[in-house]
KEKE-3310 file (N, C-alpha, C; in steps of 0.2 Angstrom, whole numbers, plus 5000, padded with zeros to 4 digits):
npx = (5004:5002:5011:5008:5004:4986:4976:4962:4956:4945:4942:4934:4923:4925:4930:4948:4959:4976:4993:5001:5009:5009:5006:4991:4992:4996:4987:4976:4980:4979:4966:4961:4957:4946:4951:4961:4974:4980:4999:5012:5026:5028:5037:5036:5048:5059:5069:5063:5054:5040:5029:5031:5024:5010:4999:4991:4984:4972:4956:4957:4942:4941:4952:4955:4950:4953:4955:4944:4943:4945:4956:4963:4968:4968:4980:4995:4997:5004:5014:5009:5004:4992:4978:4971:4955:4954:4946:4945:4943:4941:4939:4926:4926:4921:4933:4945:4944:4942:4954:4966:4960:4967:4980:4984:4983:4992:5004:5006:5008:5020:5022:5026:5017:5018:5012:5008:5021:5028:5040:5033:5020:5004:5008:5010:5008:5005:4998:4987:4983:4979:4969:4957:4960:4961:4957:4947:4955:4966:4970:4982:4995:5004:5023:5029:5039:5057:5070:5084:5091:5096:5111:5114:5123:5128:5113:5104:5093:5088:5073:5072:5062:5052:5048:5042:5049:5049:5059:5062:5070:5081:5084:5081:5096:5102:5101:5101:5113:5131:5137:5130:5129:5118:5107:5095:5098:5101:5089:5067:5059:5068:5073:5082:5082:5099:5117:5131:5142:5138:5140:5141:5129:5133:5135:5128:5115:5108:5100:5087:5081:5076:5063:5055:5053:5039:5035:5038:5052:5066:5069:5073:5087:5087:5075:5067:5056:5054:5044:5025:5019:5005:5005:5014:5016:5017:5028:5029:5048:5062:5080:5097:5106:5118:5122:5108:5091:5085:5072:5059:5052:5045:5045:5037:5036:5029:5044:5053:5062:5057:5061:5065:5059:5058:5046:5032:5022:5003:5002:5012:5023:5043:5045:5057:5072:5082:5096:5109:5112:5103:5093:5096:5103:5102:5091:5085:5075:5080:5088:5081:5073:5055:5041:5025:5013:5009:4999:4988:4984:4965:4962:4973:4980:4990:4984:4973:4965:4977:4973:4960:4954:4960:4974:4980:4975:4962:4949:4939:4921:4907:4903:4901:4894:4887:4879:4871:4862:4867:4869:4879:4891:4886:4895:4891:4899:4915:4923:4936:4937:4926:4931:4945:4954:4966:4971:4972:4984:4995:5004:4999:5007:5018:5026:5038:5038:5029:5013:5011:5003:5014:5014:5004:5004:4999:5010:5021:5015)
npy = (4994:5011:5026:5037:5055:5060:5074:5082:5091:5103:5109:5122:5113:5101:5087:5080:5068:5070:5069:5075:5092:5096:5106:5117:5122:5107:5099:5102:5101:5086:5084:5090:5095:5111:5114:5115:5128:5141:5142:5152:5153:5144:5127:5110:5102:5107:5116:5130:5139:5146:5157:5170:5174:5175:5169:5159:5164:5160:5158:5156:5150:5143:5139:5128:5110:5115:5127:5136:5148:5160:5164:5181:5186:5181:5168:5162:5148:5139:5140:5140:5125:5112:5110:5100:5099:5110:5122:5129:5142:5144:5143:5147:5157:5173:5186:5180:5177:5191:5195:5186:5193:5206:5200:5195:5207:5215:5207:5208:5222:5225:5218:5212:5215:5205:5192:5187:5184:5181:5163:5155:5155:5147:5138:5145:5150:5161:5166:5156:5160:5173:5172:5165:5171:5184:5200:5213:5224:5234:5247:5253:5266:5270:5271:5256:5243:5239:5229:5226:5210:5195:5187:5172:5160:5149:5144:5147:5161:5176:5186:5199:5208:5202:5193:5188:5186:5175:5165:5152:5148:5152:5145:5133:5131:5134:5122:5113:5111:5114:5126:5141:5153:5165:5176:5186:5204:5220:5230:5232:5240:5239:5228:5213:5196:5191:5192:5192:5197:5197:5183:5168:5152:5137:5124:5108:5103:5115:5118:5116:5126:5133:5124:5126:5139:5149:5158:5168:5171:5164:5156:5143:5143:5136:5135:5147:5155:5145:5137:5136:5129:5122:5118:5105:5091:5083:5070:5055:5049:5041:5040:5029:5037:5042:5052:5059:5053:5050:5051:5059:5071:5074:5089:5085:5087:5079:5069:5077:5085:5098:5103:5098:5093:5091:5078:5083:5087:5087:5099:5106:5102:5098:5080:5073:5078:5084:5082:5092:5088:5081:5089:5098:5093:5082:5081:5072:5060:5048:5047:5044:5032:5031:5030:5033:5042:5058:5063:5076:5088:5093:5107:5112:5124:5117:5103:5105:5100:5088:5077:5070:5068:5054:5045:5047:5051:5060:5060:5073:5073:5078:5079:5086:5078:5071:5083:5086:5073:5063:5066:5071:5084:5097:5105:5119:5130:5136:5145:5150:5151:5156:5169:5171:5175:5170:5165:5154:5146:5147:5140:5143:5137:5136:5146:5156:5163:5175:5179:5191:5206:5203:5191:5190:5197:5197:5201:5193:5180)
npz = (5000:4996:5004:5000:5004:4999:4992:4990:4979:4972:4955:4946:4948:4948:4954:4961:4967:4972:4973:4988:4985:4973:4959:4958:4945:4939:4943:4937:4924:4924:4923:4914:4896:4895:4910:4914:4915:4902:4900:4898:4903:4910:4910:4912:4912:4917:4928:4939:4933:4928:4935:4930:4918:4920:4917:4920:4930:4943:4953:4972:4980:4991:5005:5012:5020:5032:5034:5028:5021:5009:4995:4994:4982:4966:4961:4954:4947:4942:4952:4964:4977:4981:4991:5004:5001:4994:4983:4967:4956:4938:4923:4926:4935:4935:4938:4933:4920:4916:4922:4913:4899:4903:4904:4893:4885:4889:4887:4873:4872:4866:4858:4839:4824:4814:4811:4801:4791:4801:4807:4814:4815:4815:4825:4836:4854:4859:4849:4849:4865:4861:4854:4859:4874:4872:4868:4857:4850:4857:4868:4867:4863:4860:4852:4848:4855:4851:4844:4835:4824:4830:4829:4834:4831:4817:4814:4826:4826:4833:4839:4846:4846:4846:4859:4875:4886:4894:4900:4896:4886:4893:4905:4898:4892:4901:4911:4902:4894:4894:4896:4900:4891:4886:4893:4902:4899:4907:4913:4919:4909:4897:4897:4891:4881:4878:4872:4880:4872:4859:4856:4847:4851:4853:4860:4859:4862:4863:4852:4855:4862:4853:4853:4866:4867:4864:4857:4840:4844:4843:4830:4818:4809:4796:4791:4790:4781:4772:4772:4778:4792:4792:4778:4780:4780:4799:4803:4814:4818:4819:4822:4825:4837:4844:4853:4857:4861:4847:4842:4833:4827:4808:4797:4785:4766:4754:4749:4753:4768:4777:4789:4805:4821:4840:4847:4855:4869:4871:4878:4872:4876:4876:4874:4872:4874:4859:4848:4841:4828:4824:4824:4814:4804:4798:4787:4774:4770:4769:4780:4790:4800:4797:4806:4806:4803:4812:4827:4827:4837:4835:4838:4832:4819:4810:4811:4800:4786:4787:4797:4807:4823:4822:4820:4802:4787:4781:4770:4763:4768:4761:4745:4728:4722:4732:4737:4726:4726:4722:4710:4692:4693:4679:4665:4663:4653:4649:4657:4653:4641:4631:4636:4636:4643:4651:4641:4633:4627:4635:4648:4665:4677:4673:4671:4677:4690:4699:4689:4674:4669:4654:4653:4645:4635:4617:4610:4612:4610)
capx = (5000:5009:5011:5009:4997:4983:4974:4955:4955:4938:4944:4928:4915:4927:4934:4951:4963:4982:4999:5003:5013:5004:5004:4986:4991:4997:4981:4972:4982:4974:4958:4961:4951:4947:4951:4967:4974:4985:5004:5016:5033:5030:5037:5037:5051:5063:5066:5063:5050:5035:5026:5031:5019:5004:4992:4990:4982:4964:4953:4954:4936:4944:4959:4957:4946:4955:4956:4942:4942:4948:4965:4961:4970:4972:4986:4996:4991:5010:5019:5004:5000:4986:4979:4966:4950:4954:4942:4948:4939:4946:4935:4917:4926:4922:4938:4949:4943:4943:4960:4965:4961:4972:4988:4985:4984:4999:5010:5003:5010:5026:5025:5024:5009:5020:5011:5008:5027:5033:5040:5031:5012:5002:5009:5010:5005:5003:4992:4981:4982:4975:4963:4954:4956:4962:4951:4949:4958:4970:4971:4991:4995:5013:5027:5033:5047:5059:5077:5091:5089:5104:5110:5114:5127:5122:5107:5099:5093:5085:5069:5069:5055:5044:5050:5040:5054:5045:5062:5062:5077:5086:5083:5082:5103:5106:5101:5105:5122:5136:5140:5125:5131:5115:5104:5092:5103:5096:5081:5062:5056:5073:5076:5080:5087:5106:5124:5136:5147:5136:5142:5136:5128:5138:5132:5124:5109:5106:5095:5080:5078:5069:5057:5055:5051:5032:5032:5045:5058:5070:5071:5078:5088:5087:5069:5065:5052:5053:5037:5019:5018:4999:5004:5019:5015:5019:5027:5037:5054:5069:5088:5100:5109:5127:5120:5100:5088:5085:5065:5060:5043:5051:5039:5039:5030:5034:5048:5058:5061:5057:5063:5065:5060:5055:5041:5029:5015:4996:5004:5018:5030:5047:5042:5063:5077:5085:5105:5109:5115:5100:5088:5099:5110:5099:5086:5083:5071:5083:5091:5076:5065:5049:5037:5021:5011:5008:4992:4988:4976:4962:4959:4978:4978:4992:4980:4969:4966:4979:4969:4952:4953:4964:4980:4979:4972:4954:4946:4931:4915:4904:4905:4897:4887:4881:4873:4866:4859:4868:4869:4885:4889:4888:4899:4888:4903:4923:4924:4943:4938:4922:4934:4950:4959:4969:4975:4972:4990:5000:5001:5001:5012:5026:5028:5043:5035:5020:5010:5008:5001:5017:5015:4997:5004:4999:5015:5023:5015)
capy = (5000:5019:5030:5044:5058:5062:5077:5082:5098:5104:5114:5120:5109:5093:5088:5074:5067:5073:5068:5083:5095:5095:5112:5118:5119:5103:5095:5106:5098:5079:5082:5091:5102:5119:5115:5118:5134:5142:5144:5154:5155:5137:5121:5105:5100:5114:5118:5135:5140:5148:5165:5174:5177:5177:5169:5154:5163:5156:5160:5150:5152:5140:5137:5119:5110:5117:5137:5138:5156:5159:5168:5187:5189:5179:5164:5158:5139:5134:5139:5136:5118:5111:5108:5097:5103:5117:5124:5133:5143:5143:5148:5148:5164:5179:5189:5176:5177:5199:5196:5186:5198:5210:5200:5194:5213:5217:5203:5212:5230:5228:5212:5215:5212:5199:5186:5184:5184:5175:5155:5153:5158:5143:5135:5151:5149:5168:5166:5153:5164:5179:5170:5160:5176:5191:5207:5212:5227:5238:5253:5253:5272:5272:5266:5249:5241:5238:5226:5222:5204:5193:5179:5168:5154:5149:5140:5150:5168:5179:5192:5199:5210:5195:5189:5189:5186:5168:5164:5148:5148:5151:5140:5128:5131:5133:5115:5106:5114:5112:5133:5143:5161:5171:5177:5193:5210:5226:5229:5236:5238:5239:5219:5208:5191:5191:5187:5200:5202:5195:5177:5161:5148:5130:5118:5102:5103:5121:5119:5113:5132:5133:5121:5127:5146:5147:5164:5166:5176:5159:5154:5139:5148:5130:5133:5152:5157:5142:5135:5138:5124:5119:5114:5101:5083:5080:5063:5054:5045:5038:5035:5027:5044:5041:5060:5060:5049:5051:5051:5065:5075:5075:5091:5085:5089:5075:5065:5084:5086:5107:5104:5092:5097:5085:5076:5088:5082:5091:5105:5109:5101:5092:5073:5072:5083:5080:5086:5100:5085:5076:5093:5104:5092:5076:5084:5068:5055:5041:5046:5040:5027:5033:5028:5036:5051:5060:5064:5082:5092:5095:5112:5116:5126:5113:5097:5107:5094:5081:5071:5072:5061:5049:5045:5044:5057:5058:5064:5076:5067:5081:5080:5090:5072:5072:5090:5086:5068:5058:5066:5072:5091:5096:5110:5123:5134:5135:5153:5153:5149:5162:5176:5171:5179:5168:5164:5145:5142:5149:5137:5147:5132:5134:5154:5157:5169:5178:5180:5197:5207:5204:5187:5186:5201:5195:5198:5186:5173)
capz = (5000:4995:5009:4996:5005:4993:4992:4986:4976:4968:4953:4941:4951:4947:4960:4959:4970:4968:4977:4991:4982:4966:4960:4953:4937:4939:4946:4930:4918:4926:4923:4907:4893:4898:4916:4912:4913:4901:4902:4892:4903:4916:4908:4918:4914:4917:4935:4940:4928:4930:4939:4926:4913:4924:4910:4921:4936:4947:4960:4975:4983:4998:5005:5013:5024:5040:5034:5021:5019:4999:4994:4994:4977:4961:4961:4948:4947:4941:4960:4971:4977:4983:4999:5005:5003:4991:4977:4963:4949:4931:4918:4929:4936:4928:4939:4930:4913:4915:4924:4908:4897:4904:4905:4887:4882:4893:4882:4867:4871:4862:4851:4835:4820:4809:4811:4793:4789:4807:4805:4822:4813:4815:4832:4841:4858:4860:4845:4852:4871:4860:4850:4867:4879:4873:4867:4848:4850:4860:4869:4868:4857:4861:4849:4852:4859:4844:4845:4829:4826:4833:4826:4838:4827:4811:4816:4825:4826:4839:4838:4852:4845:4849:4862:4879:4891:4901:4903:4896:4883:4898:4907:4893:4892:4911:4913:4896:4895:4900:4899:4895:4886:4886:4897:4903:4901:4906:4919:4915:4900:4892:4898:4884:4879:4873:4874:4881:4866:4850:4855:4847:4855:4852:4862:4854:4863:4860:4845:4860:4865:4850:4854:4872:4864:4865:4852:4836:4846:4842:4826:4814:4801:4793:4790:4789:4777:4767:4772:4782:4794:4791:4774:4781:4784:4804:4804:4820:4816:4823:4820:4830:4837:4849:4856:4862:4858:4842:4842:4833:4821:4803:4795:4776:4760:4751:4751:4756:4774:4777:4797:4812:4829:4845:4849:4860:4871:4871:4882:4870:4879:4872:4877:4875:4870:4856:4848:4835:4822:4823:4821:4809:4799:4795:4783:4771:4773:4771:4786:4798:4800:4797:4810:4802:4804:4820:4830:4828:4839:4831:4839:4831:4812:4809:4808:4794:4780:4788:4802:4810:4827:4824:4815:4797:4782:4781:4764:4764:4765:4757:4738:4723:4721:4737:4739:4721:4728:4718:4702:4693:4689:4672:4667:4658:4650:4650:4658:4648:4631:4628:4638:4635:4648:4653:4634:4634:4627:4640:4656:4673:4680:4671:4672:4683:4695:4696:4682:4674:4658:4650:4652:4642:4629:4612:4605:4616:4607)
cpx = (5004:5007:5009:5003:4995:4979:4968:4956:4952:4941:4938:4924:4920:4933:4940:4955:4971:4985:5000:5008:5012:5002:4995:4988:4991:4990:4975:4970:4979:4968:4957:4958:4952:4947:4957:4970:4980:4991:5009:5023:5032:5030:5039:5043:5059:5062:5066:5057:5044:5034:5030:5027:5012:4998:4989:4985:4974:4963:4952:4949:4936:4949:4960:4950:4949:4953:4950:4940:4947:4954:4963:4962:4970:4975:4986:5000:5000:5013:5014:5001:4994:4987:4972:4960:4947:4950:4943:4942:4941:4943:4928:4919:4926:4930:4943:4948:4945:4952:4964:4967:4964:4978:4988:4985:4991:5004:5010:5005:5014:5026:5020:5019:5015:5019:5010:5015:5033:5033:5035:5023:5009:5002:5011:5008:5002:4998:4986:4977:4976:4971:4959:4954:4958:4955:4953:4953:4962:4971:4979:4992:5002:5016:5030:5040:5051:5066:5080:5088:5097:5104:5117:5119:5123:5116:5103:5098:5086:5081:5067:5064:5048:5046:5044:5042:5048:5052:5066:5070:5080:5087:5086:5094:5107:5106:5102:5111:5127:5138:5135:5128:5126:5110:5098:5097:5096:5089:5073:5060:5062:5076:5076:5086:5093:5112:5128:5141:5146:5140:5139:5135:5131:5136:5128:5120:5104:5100:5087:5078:5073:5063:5054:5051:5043:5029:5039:5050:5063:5068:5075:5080:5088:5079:5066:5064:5054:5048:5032:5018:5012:5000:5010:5015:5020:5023:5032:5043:5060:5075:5091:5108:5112:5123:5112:5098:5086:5078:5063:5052:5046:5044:5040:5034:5034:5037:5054:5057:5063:5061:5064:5063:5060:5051:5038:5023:5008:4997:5008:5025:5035:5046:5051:5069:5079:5091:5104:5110:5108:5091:5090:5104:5107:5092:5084:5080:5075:5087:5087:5073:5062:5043:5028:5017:5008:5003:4994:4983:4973:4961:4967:4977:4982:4989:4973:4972:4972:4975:4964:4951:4960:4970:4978:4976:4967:4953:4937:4925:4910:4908:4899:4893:4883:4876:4870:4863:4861:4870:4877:4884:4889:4892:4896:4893:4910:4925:4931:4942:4933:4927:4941:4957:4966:4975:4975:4982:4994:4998:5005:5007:5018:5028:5034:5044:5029:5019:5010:5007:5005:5017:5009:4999:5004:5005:5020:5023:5021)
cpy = (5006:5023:5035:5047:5061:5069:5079:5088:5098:5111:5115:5117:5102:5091:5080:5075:5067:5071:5074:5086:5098:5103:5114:5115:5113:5096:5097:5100:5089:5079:5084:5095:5108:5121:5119:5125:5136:5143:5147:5155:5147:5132:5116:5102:5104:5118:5126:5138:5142:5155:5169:5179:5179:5175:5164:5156:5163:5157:5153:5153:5147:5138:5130:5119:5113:5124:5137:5143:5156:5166:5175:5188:5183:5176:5163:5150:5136:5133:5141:5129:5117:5109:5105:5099:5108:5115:5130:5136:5145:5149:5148:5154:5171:5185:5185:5179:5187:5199:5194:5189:5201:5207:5197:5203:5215:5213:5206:5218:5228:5220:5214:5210:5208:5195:5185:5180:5180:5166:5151:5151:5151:5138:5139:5149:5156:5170:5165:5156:5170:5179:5167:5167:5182:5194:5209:5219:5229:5245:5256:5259:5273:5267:5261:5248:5239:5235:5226:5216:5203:5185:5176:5159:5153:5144:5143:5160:5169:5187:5194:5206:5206:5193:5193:5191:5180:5165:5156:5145:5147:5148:5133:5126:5132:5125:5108:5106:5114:5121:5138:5152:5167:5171:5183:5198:5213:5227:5235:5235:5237:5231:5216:5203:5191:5189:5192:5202:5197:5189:5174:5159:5142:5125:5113:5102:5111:5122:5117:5125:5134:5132:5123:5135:5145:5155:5164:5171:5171:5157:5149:5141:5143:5131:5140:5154:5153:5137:5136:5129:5117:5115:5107:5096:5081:5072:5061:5049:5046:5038:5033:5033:5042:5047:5060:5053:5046:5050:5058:5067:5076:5081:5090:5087:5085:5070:5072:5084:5091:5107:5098:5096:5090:5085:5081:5084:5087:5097:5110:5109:5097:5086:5071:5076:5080:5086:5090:5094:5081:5084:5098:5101:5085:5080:5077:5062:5049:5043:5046:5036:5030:5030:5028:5042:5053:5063:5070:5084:5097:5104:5118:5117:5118:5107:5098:5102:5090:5076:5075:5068:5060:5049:5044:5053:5055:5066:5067:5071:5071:5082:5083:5084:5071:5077:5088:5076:5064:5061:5072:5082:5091:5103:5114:5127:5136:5143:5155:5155:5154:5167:5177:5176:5177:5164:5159:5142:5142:5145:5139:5145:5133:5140:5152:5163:5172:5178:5188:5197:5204:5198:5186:5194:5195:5192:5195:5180:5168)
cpz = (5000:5000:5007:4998:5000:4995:4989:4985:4970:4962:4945:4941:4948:4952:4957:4965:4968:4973:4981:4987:4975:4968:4957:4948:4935:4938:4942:4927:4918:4922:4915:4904:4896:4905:4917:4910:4909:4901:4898:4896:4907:4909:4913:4919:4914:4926:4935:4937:4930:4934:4935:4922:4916:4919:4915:4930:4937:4952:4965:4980:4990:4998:5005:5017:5032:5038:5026:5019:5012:5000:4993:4987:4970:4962:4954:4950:4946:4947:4966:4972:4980:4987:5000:5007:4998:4984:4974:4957:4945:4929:4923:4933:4933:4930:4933:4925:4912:4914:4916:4902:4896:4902:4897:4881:4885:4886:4876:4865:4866:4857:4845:4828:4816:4810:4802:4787:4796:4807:4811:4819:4812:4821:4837:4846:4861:4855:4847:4859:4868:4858:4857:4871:4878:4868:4860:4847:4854:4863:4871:4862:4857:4854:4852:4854:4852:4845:4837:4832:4826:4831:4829:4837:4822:4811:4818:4825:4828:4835:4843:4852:4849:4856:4871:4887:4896:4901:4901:4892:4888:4901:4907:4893:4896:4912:4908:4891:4896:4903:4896:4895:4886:4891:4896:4903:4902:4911:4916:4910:4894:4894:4891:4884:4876:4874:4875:4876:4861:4851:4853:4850:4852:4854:4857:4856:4862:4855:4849:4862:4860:4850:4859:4870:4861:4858:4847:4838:4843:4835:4822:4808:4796:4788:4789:4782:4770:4766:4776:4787:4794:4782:4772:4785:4792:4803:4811:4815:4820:4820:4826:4830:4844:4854:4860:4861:4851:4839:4841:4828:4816:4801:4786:4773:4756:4753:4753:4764:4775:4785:4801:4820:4832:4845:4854:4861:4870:4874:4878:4872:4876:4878:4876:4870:4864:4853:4841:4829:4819:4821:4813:4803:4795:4793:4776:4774:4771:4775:4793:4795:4801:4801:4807:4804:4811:4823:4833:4831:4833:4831:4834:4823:4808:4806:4804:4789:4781:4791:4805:4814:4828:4818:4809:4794:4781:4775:4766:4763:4760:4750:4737:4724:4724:4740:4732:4720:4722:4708:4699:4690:4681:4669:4658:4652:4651:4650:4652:4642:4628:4632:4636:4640:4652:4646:4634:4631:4632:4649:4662:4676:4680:4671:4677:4687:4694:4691:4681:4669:4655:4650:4647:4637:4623:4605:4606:4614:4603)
residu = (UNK:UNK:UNK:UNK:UNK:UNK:UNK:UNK:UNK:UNK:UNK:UNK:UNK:UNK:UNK:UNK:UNK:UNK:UNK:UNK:UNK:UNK:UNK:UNK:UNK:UNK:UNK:UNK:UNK:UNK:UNK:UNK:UNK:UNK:UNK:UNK:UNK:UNK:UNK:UNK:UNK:UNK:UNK:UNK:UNK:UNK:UNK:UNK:UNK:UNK:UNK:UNK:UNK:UNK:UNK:UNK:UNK:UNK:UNK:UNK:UNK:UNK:UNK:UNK:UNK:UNK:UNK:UNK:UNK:UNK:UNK:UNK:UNK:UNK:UNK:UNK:UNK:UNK:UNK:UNK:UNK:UNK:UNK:UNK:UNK:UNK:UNK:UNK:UNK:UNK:UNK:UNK:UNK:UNK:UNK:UNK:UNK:UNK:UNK:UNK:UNK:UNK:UNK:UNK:UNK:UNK:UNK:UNK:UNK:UNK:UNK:UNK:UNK:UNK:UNK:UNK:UNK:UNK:UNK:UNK:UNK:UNK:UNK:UNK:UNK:UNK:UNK:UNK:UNK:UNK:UNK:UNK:UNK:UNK:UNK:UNK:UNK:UNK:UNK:UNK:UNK:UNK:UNK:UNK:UNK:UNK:UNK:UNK:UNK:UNK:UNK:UNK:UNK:UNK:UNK:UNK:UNK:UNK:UNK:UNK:UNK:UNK:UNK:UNK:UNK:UNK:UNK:UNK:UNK:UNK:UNK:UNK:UNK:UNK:UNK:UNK:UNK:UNK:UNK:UNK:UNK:UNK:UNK:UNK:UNK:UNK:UNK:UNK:UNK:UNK:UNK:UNK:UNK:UNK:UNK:UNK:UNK:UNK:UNK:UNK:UNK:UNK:UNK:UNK:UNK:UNK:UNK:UNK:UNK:UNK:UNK:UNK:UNK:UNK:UNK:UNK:UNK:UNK:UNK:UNK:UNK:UNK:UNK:UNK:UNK:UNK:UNK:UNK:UNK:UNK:UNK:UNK:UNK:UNK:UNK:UNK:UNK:UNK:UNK:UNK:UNK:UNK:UNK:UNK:UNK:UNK:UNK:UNK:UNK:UNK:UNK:UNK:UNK:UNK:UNK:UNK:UNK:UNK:UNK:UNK:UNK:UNK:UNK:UNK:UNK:UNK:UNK:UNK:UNK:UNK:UNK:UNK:UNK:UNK:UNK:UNK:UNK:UNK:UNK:UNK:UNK:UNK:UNK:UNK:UNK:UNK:UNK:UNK:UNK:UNK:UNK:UNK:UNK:UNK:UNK:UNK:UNK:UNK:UNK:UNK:UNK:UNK:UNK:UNK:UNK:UNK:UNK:UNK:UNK:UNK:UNK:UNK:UNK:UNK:UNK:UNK:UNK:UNK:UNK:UNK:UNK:UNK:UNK:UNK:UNK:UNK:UNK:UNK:UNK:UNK:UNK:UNK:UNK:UNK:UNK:UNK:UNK:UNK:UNK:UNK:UNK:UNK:UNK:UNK:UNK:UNK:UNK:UNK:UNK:UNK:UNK:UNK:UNK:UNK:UNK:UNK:UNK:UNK:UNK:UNK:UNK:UNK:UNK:UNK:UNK)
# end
């Protein structure tokens, strides 16, 4: 029988028993869904980590069964544990949800609108924070905060434009390191991620800070602006790697491999590090065994027309034949060939670049 003391904590009318010590969040992340409160600087497996960004804080409307009077203020769920007895409100709060809000506008002062053009744009986590709790605009009228980009070795490279400071890179090369080089300079609003004298980073586990970078401040310059990640097949795959483990997320189009990162669990977390040879230097699919395709959240842009559920590619079921019960289209008239506009000889495909007028001048033909 385990000695281990458990403790009942009611968190959104769902109450579970948890190990003492067991932070909130922690005890969220159990029961799962939108119990769970968001986090943009706490990672689990990174000591130190967390109360920084404050996305993750909850009302507790009792302490325990000995002191059941509630916390006067706000907690953040990553560095408070739970105590016997205790009832938490997430989202059935409406303080939380306002609160929320704010700290989602706050992160927002100074990060800048390129999502359309940042490699991050489709597994943002600051994306998803602002789409779920933030507010459709802003009342921020100042010029923003503005950095030089720093390139960090050639692999990767730093914007600390984006960047929110949770801490986490840090972290990430404090403890899988042997000598970690950059840090926080500067205090205030003028704080920002960097290296005392524009040094590389070198380490072979280094290429993980990326992963661990929850907005596109880090960057793989392997992979910069040469694809949109929603239209890259997730797949898992292995090699036999002397350095980590070698268990990794290949992102292809095709038989090309656009990137490599680590496996990541439903949180966003690496499930296990892995080495700078094995993310930035094996880009060919005969350098892994190919396992097969990887189970994306639905709720993530990423798993748009790959998967629905479960492993595997899943074809639309609504066809032309089915809204017309069975019967097939008929195709009344060939918009090209009465307008000509698009000049039936000239095939779009094979242009080498945009199209323009001069490419449909007649006397081109």
């Amino acid at each position: 029988m385990s000695d281990t003391t458990l403790f009942k904590v009611t968190i959104d009318n769902i109450s579970i028993d948890v190990p003492a010590g067991t932070t909130i969040l922690n005890a969220a992340r159990m029961i799962g869904g939108d119990v769970a409160p968001p986090a943009m600087c706490y990672y689990s497996k990174l000591e130190g980590s967390g109360g920084k960004c404050r996305t993750c804080l909850v009302e507790v409307s009792k302490g325990s069964e000995k002191d059941p009077r509630p916390m006067p203020k706000l907690v953040a769920s990553c560095r408070t544990t739970v105590m016997d007895g205790m009832e938490v409100k997430n989202i059935t709060s409406p303080k939380v949800v306002d609160a929320r809000a704010g700290i989602v506008e706050f992160l927002l002062l100074n990060h800048p609108l390129d999502c359309p053009i940042c490699d991050q744009a489709g597994e943002c986590h600051l994306q998803d924070l602002s789409y779920e709790h933030g507010k459709e605009g802003t009342r921020y009228e100042f010029q923003r905060r503005t950095f030089k980009k720093h390139d960090l070795g050639k692999y990767i490279q730093l914007h600390m434009t984006r960047c929110i400071l949770c801490y986490r890179c840090v972290f990430a090369a404090d403890q899988l390191t042997g000598k970690r080089e950059h840090g926080i300079l500067d205090r205030g609003d003028h704080s920002e991620i960097a290296t005392m004298i524009e040094k590389n980073l070198q380490s072979d586990f280094i290429g993980n800070v990326i992963d661990v970078c929850p907005v596109g401040a880090l960057t793989d310059k392997t992979f910069r602006f040469k694809n949109r990640v929603w239209f890259l097949k997730p797949m898992n795959a292995h090699r036999d790697c002397p350095t980590c483990s070698g268990k990794v997320t290949l992102w292809n189009r095709g038989e090309e491999v656009f990137r490599v990162t680590a496996r990541k669990d439903q949180w966003g977390e690496v499930e296990e590090w892995i080495c700078n040879e094995c993310r930035f230097e094996k880009k060919l699919s005969s350098d892994w065994t190919i396992e097969g395709p990887r189970l994306i959240d639905r709720h993530s842009v990423i798993s748009q027309g790959h998967y629905a559920g479960t492993v595997g590619t899943n074809m639309p079921t609504e066809t032309i034949e089915a809204v017309l019960h069975g019967r097939k289209p008929k195709l009344l008239m060939d918009i090209h060939e009465v307008s000509e506009v698009n000049r039936p000889k000239i095939e779009l495909s094979k242009i080498n670049g945009p199209a323009h007028s001069n490419n449909f001048n007649p006397d081109n033909d």
